[in-house]
Structures are given as C-alpha cells and as structure tokens.
N, C-alpha and C positions, 0 to 999 in steps of 0.2 A: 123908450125906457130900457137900458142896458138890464136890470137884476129884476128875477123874480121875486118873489117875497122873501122877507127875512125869517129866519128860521133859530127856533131860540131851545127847542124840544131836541139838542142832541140826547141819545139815551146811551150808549155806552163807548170808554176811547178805551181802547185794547193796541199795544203795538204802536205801530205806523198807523193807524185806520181809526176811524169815528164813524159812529151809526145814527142817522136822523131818522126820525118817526114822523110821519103824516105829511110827506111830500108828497106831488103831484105835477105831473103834465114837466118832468124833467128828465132829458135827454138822457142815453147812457154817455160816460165820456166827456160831461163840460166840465170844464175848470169851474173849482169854487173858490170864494174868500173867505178866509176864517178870522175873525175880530176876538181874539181875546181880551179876557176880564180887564188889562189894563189900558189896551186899546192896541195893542202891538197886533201887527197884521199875521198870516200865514195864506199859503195857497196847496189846492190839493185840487184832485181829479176824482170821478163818479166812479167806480171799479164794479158797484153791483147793484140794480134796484131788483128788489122784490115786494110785490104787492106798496107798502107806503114805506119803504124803508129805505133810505140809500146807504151804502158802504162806502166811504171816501179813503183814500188815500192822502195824509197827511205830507206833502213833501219835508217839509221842514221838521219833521217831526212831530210828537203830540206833550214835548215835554212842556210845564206849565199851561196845559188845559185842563180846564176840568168841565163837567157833563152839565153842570147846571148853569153856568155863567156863560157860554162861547155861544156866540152868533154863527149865521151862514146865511152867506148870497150863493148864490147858482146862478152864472152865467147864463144867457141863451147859447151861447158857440165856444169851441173849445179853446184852449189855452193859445192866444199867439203874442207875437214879438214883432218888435219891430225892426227893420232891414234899413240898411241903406250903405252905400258905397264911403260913407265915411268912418266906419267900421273895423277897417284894416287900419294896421297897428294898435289896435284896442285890446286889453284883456276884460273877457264877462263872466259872468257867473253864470249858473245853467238858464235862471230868465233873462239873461240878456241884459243885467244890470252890469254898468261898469264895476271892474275892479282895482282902475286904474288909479283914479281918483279924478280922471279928465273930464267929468260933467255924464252928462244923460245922452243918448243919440236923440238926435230932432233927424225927424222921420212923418212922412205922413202916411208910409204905407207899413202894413203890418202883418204878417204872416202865419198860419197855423203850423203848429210846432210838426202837425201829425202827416204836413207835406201833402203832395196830390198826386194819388200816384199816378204812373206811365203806363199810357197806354203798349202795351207790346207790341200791336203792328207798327208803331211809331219810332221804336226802339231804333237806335242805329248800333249795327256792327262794333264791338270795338276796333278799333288799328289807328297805327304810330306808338312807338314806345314813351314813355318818359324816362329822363335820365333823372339817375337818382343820387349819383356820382359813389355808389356803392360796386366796387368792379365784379363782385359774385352775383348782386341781383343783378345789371344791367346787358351782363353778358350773356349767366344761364338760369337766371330764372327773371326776365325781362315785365317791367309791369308795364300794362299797355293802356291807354289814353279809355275809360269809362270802365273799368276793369277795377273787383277788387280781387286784393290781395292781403291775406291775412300774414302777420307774423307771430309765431308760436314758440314759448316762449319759455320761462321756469325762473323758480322763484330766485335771486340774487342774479340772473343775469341781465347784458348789460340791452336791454330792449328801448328803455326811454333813453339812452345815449344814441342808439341807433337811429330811434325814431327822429331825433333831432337831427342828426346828421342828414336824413334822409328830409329832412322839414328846410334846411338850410342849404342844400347842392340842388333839387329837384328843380327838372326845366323841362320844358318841350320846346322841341327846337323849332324855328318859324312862328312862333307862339306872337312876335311882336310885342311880348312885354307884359301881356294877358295873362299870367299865370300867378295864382295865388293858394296859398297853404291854412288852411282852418286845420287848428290844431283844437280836439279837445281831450283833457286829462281827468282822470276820474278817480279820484278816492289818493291823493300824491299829497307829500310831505309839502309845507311852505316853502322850506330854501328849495326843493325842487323846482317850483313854479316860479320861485325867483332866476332859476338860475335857469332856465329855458327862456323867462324874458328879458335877463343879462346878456345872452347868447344871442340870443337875435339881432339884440340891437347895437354888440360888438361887431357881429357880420353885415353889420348895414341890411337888414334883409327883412325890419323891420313891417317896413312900407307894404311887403309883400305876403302876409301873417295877419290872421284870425284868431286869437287865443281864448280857448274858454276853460277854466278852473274851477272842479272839483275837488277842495281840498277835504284831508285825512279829518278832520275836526268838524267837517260840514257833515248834516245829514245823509245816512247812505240813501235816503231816498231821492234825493237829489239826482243821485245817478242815472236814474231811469227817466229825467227830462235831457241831460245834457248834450246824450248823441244825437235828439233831434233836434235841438236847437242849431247844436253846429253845422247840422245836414239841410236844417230850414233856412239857416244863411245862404249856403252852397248852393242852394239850389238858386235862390236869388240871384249871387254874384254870375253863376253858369249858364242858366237861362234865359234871366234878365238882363245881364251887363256884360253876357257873352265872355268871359271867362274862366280858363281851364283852371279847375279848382280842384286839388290834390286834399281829401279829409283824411284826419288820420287821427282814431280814435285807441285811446290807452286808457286805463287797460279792462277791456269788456269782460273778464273774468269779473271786475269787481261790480260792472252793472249786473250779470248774471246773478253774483251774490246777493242785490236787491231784490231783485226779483224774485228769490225765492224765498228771500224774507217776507214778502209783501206774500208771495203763494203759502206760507205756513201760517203766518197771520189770518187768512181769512180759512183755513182748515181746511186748505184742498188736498185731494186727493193724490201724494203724491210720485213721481217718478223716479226715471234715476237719479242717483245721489240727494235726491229730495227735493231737485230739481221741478217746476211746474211740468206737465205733460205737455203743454204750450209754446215752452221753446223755443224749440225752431221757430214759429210762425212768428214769435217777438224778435227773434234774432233775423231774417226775412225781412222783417216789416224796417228793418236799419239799413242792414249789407244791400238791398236791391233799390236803394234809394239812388244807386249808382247810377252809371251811365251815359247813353247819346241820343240826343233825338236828332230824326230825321228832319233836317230844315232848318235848326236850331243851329248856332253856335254855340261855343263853351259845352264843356264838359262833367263828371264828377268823379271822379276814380276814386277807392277806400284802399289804407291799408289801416283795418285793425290789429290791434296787439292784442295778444291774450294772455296769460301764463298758465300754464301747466299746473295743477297741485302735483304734485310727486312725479314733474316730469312726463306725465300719463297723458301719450297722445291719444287715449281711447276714451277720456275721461269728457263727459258730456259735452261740455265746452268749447272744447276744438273739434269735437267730433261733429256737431249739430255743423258748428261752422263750417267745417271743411266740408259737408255737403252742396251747402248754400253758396261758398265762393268759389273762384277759378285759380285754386291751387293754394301753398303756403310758403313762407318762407319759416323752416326750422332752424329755430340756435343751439347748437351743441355744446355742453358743459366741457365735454374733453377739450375741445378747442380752447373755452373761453378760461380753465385749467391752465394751458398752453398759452397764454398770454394773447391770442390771437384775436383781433378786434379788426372789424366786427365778427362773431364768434359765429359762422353760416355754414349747414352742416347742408353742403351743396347736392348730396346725392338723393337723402329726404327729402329736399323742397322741390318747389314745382309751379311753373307757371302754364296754364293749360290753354292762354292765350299768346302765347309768347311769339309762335309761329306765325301772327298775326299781325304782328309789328318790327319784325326785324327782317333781315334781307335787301337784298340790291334796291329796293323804293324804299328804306328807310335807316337803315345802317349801312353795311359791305353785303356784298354777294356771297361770302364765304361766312357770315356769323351763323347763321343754321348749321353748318356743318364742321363751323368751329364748336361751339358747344355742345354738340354731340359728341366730337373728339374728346371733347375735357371729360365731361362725364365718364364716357366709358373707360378713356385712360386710368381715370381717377379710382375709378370701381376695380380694376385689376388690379392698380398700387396699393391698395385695402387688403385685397385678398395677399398679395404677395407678402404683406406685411406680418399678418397671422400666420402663414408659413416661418417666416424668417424670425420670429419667434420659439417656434418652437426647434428648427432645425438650424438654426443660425444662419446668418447675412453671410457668413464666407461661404456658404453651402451651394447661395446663387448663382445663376446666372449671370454676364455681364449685361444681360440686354434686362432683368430680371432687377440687378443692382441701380439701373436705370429709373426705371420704374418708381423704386424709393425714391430717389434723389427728386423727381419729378412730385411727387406727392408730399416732401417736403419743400419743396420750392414753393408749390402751390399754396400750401398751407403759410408760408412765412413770409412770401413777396406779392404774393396773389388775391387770398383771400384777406389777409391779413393787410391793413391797409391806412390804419389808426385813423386821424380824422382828418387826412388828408385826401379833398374832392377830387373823386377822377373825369374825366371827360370821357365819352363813349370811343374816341379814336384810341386813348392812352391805354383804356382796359383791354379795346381789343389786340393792341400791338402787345401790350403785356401778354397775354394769353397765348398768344404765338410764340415768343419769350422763352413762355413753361413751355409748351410743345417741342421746342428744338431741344430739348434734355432730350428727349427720348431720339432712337432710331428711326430715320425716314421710313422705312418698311413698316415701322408699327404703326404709322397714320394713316389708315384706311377708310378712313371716312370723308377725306376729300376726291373730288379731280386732280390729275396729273398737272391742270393748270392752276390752279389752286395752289397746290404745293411748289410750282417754280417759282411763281411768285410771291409769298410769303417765305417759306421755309430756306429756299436756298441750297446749295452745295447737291452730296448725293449720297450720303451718308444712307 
C-alpha cells in the first residue's frame, strides 16, 4: 500500500503552509497530496511535526483551499521523479512534468529529489577545465570539471544572457560527446523561457540541454523543488550514464526569497535580512551536490547565478554563497554602462580552482602565468586611471600612457566579446594580443622563454 491514511481534520491554512491535527507514525520530510474540494490535485512536503500536528508546505500554493473540505495522503518516502536519458531536449516544470507538450517520460526508474549524498573519502579532486567560450572566464577565472562556480550578479544586468551563452559554447575537451547542460530557471518571464528554448534549438544544441522552468506566474514555492530536480537529474545523467553534466541554476536569490517566505510563514525566528538562520545549510545542501567520484565517470559542475539587491556583495545571499563555493564570477555595472558584454569585472572574480585545471596537461604551459600577467597589469591600469583623472593623461608617462591603452583594449577586444564563442586557443592568443600594448620589461611574470616565444621583438 503506497498512502497512509487519509486525512480529512486540516485545522488551519495560513500562507504557503496547512496544519493537520491527529497524525501519526509520519516521517518528517515526505511528500503529501492534497485533493481539493473539486478534485483538482496539489503536492506539498512535511516542514514540522509536533506532538499530532504536522505543518506542510503547500508547493503550489494554498489558493482555493479551504480547512474543512481538503484531503491529505502522506506518502511513506519523499518526493521523487522520474529519470531517464530521453529527457534531453525536453523542457519540465519543477516535478518533472513536461512543458513541452511532447507526452510524459516513460521511465521505470525514479529518483529522490533530495539526492544521496557523497560520501567525502570518495570525492575525487576537481581538474580539467571546461570551456565555456567566454574569454574572461576561460582564461582568468577558469571553471574546472566538478567545481562550482557562482555568478554574482545585480538587478537589470545581462546574467541570463550570459548564462545562455555559457549553456550554448560549454565543452570539455576529449569529453567524446558526453557532455550535457541541465538548465534550470527560477521565478523568469514567459518569452524568456521561450526565448532560451528558441535559442537552443537555433544553435542545434538542443539534443544536448535539460531545461526546467519556473515561471513569474507559478508559485514561488515551486522554487524551492526546482534546484533539486535538476541536480536529481544530473546526477542520474553523471553517475549513471556517465556524463559530464554542466547545471546551472538562475536565479537562486529568488529560491532564497522562498525560502524566507516559508521561514516567516511558520514564525521563525529570524536572521539577517529576515532571512532563516538555516541558510547556508539549505544553500549547502544544493551547491555541494557538485562534484567527482572516485571510480565513477561523468561529472557535476554548478554555475549558480544570483543577483545582488542593491548591488550588495555582503548581502546574505552571495555572502552565505561565496562561503560554500570556489570563488565567483562578478558583473560590473560600469562595464555593462559601457556597452561591454559580457560585463565581467575580472579583478573581483576568482576561481579558487583554477590552478587546477589549466597549464601544460590541460591548456599551454604559459596560461598560469599569463593570467597573473592580466590581472596585475590590469590592476595598475585602474590605479593609473584615477591618477589620470585627477592630474590629467598628458601628465603621464609613456610607459604609464600604455598601460591605458592596454586596459582599454582589454575592456573593448578582450573582455568584451558579444555572443561570439571563443575557443580556449583564440582567447589565449588574444590575451597575448593585449599584452604586446604594454613594454616588454613590464611583463615580469613570465620566463625569458615564455616571452620569446609569444611576445616577440625586444621592446
């Protein structure tokens, strides 16, 4: 027998959440089904028992329920879905119902949303980069094969264009064809979701895509199944079918916003910005779904998006996050101001795995010590620029005058790149490119053979 008893005694729907009186011998955490008055279905999860009472969370919401008429089953096991490799090119909704209108998956196997987790002696290493054909991430802030990587973000800038680009160029090299992208979106307008699956299937890249949609008009509770649906696929596709599977989840500022709705709904007590004190460990319990195991083939690698409220990298959000992952990628407004796309404020970001996947076994022998070049070139062109401000550009020096020109270069031929994909060979030769603006003597982050061979001449 699937359901325990039916349960007819709801006593109060407040919010997101309903309260049954004189349960018994039920889990915390199992999915329920909710039968309203007309027969129309809903589904929800257990969030609290005390003594005979449980607290449910409503996904779909509580709108046309009411306390005397609604039913409730209680699962024996928690919420899952079902998996299967015909899945790609599909779009689903956070259960995992098509949205495409292409039928139902036929599947005989079915998975818990809430995943299993990894044991850590089993973990393997991340290394090998992917490409992502973005030439700022790929070069200096590098995402590496089970590795996440956040992007950080603010409100009107261009993150879900990015994210596509990066959903649409992304490859591991020697992958044999194994590599696929689970996109999911969270709280996004319709013609956006059209136009992310217009986009795919203009670049042929269909075949190779997972899509799951949370639209603006759906439930915000919805939000808080979708990232583990698309991670309980991923893990399927990585572990089970042995493929490198790139998730990338937009935009987790708006799962957080459920989640603190659900936290004030039930009268917690609560933290910053009113945020639950819990958190991180929900935020955790997503981002470390990542990774490699040892023995296994396929992969997982994250890049979440988040946005900013007011730009505020201190603000709970990215804060909790940039604990939990290995580093970010930040967008800057001045840049994206500046027409420049994608808008990538390269001296904030940071990939903390980076060093792990690039060099002579996986790109060139010189890319470590080419992006440390950029960087710190990049950081004196900054500073010399707020000088040249105040005291004026003829004031400079020639070698000084350089410097700009180089930091403009950077910024209009470099970083700036529109939504044409780059190859890891094209970015790196670019980037040597910008380098030759400057004086040989000011590249002091290579070898002398390093520098014959790229650079040239003897300036």
């Amino acid at each position: 027998m699937r359901y325990q008893i039916l349960y007819k005694n709801c006593e109060k729907i407040w919010g997101p959440l309903l309260a049954v009186r004189g349960v018994s011998d039920i889990p915390f955490g199992v999915f329920v089904r909710i039968t309203m008055p007309d027969g129309r279905k809903k589904q929800g999860k257990v969030l609290q028992l005390e003594n005979d009472l449980a607290l449910i969370q409503v996904f779909e919401g509580t709108k046309d329920l009411n306390a005397k008429d609604t039913r409730i089953r209680f699962d024996y096991e928690p919420f899952r879905i079902p998996v299967s490799a015909g899945m790609k090119g599909r779009i689903f909704d956070p259960y995992c119902r098509p949205r495409d209108g292409l039928g139902e998956i036929i599947s005989d196997e079915t998975r818990d949303i809430n995943g299993v987790p990894i044991n850590p002696v089993r973990r393997a290493y991340p290394r090998d980069y992917i490409e992502t054909g973005i030439s700022a991430v790929d070069s200096l802030i590098t995402l590496i094969r089970g590795q996440k990587l956040p992007i950080f973000s603010g409100s009107g800038l261009p993150h879900n264009e990015i994210a596509l680009e990066i959903a649409k160029n992304a490859k591991i090299k020697d992958s044999s064809g194994n590599f696929i992208v689970i996109f999911a979106a969270m709280g996004i307008k319709n013609d956006d979701a059209m136009k992310y699956y217009a986009s795919f299937e203009k670049e042929g890249k269909l075949d190779n895509v997972v899509l799951f949609f949370n639209l603006a008009d759906d439930p915000p509770m919805e939000r808080l199944i979708i990232p583990r649906t698309a991670l309980t696929v991923a893990e399927y596709f990585a572990f089970e079918l042995g493929y490198e599977v790139l998730v990338i989840l937009s935009d987790m500022t708006n799962y957080c916003e459920a989640l603190r709705e659900i936290s004030s709904a039930r009268s917690e007590v609560p933290s910053r910005k009113g945020y639950p004190g819990y958190l991180y460990s929900d935020l955790a319990s997503i981002y470390e779904r990542a990774g490699r195991i040892k023995g296994v083939k396929g992969s997982i690698s994250q890049i979440p998006i988040l946005t900013m409220p007011n730009d505020d990298i201190t603000h709970p959000v990215p804060d909790m996050t940039g604990y939990i992952t290995e580093g970010q990628i930040v967008l800057s407004r001045e840049l994206n101001i500046a027409g420049v796309f994608p808008p990538i404020d390269i001296l904030t970001s940071l990939s903390r795995l980076m060093k792990d996947g690039i060099g002579e076994k996986y790109t060139t022998p010189e890319h470590p010590h080419l992006a440390a070049q950029v960087y710190a070139s990049y950081a004196h062109a900054k500073n010399i620029r707020m000088i040249a401000n105040v005291i004026g550009e003829e004031e400079l020096s020639e070698t000084d005058r350089a410097y700009l020109r180089f930091a403009a270069s950077l910024e209009k031929e470099f970083i700036h790149q529109g939504t044409e994909g780059r190859t890891i060979d094209v970015t790196l030769m670019k980037a040597w490119e910008m380098l030759r603006i400057l004086p040989r003597k000011e590249l002091n982050k290579f070898t002398d053979k390093e520098l014959e061979e790229n650079y040239g001449g003897s300036r």
